[in-house]
C-alpha positions as CSV (number, residue, x, y, z in Angstrom):
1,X,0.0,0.0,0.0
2,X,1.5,3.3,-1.2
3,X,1.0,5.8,1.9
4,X,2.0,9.5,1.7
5,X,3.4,11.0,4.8
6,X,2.2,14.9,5.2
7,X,4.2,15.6,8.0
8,X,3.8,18.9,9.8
9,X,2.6,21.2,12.7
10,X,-0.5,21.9,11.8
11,X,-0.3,25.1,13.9
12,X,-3.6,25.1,12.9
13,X,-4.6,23.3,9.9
14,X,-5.6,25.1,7.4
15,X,-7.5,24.9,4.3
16,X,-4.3,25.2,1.8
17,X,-3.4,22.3,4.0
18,X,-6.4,20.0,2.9
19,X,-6.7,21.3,-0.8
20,X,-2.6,20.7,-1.3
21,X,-3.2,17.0,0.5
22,X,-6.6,15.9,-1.8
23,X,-4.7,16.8,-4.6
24,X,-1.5,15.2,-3.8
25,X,-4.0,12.0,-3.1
26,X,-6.0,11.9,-5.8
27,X,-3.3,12.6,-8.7
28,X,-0.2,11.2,-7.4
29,X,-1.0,7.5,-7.5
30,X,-1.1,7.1,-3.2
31,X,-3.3,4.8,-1.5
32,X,-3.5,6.9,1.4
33,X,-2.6,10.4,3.1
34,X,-1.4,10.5,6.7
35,X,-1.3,13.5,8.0
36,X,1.5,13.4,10.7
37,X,1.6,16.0,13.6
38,X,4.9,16.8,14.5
39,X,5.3,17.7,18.1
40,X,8.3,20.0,17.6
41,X,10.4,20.5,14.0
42,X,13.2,20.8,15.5
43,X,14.4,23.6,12.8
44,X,11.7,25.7,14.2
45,X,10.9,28.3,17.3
46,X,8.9,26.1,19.5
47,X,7.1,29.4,20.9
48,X,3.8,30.2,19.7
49,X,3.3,26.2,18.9
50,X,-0.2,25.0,19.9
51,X,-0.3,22.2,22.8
52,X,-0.3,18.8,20.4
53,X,-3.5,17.3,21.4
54,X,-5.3,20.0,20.7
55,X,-3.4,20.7,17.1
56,X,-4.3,16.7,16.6
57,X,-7.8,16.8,17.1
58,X,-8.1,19.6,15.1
59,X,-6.6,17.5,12.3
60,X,-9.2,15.2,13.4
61,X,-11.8,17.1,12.6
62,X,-10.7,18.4,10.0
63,X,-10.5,15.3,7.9
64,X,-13.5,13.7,9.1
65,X,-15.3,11.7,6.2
66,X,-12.8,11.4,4.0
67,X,-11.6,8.7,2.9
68,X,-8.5,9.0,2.2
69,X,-7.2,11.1,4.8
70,X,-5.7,9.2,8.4
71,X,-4.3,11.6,11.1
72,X,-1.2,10.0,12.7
73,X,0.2,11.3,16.4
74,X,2.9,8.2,15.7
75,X,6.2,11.1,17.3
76,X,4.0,11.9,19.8
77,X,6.0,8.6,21.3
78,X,8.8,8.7,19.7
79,X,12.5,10.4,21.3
80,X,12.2,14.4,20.5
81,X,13.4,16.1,18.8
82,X,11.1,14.2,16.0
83,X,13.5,13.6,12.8
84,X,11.6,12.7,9.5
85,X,14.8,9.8,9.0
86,X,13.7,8.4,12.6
87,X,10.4,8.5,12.0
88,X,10.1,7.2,8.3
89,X,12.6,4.1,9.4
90,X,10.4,3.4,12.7
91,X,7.2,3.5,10.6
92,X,8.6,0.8,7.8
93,X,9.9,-1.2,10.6
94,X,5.8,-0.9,12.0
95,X,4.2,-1.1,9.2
96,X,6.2,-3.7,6.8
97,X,3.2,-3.4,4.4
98,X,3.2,-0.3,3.4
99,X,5.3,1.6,1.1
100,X,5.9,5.2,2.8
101,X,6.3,8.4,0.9
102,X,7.6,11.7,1.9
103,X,5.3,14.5,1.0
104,X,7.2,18.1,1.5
105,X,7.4,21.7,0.1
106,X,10.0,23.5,-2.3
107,X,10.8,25.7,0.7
108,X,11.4,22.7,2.9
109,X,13.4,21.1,-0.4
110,X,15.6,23.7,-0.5
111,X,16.8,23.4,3.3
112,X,16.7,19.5,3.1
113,X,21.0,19.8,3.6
114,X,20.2,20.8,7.1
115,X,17.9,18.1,7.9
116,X,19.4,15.0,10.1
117,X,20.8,12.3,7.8
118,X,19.4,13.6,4.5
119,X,21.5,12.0,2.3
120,X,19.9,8.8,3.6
121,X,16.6,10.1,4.1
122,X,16.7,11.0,0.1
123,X,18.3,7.5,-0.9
124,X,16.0,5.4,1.3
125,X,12.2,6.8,0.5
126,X,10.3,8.4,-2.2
127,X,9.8,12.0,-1.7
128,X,6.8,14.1,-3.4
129,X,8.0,17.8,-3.5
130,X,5.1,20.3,-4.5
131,X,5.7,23.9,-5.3
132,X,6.0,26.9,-3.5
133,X,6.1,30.8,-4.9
134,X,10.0,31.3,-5.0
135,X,11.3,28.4,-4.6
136,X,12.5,26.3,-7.7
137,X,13.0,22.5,-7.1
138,X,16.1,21.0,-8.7
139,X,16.1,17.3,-7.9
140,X,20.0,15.3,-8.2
141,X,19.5,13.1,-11.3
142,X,20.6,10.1,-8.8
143,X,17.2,10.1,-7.3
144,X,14.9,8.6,-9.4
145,X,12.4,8.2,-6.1
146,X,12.2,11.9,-5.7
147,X,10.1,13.8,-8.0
148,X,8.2,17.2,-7.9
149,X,4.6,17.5,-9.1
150,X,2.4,20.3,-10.4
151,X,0.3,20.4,-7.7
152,X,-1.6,23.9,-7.5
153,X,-0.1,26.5,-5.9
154,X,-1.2,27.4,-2.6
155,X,-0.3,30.8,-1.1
156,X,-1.8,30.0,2.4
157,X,0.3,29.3,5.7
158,X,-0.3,28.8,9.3
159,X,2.2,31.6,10.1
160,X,-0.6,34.0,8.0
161,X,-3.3,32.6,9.9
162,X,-2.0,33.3,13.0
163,X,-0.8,36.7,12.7
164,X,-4.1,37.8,10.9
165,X,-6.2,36.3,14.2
166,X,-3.6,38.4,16.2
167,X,-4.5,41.5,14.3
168,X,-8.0,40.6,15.4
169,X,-9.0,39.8,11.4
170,X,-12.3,37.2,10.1
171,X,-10.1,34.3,9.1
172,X,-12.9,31.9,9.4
173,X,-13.0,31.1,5.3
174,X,-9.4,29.8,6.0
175,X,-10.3,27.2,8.0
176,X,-12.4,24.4,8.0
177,X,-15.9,24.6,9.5
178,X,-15.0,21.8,11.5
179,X,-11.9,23.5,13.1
180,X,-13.9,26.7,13.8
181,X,-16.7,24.5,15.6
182,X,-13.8,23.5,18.0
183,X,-12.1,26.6,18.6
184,X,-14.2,29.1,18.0
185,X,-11.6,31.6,19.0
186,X,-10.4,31.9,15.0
187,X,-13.1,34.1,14.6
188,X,-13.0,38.0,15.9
């Protein structure tokens, strides 16, 4: 079974989020979607992160219905810092039966040097990169596994979501209905 990991934060979910992970589902030949809350990326601030339960559930929620979709707290046990290497070996090693694939962003592509064993990382699992506004995606021709897809482009981010509820704007469109139902506080 072909499973595509969509590892992040999720500090919150976000509508860019789900549109960016159907696609990626429907037109990139995966089985399944996990989205993987990450408890702290360890190349990031930790401050201003939301407690991981409640980020989780709001996953939850979020993807309720469809098929697809699985949420995954899976480096909620693991050692922290999480490390996508540690966590994509540990998974295999769980779940023998699937085939796991990476699922990232240009922006993270383009700092993938600084992530723990990359060179590994990039040898041992298929990676899906999709596109982000200025970031090009220039793939070693060594890695036949890796490849970057033309999924729409998708100028939404957590970071934007949280400093427009900080400035007191109506963010609700931005969010699923689901995720507003829970935390309410989203909306001015």
């Amino acid at each position: 079974m072909k499973t595509g990991i969509f590892p992040g934060s999720f500090n919150p979910i976000h509508i860019g989020h789900l549109a960016l992970a159907n696609w990626i589902c429907e037109f990139c030949d995966l089985d399944e979607l996990w989205f993987l809350v990450s408890p702290q990326n360890p190349l990031k601030e930790e401050s201003g992160l939301m407690e991981e339960d409640k980020r989780l559930q709001m996953v939850e929620a979020s993807i309720d219905g469809y098929p697809g979709f699985k949420v995954s707290n899976f480096e909620f046990a693991l050692p922290r810092p999480s490390y996508t290497i540690t966590t994509l070996r540990e998974l295999q090693r769980q779940f023998p039966d699937k085939t796991f694939q990476l699922i990232m962003g240009a922006d993270n592509w383009s700092r993938i040097s600084r992530w723990k064993n990359h060179e590994a990382l990039m040898s041992e699992f298929p990676i899906i990169i999709y596109p982000r506004k200025d970031y090009e995606i220039t793939i070693p021709p060594q890695y036949a596994n890796i490849k970057k897809v033309d999924a729409p482009l998708l100028e939404i981010s957590s970071t934007f979501i949280r400093q427009a509820f900080h400035e007191g704007k109506d963010i609700r469109f931005f969010l699923p209905e689901k995720v507003r139902e829970i935390y309410p506080f989203f909306i001015p």
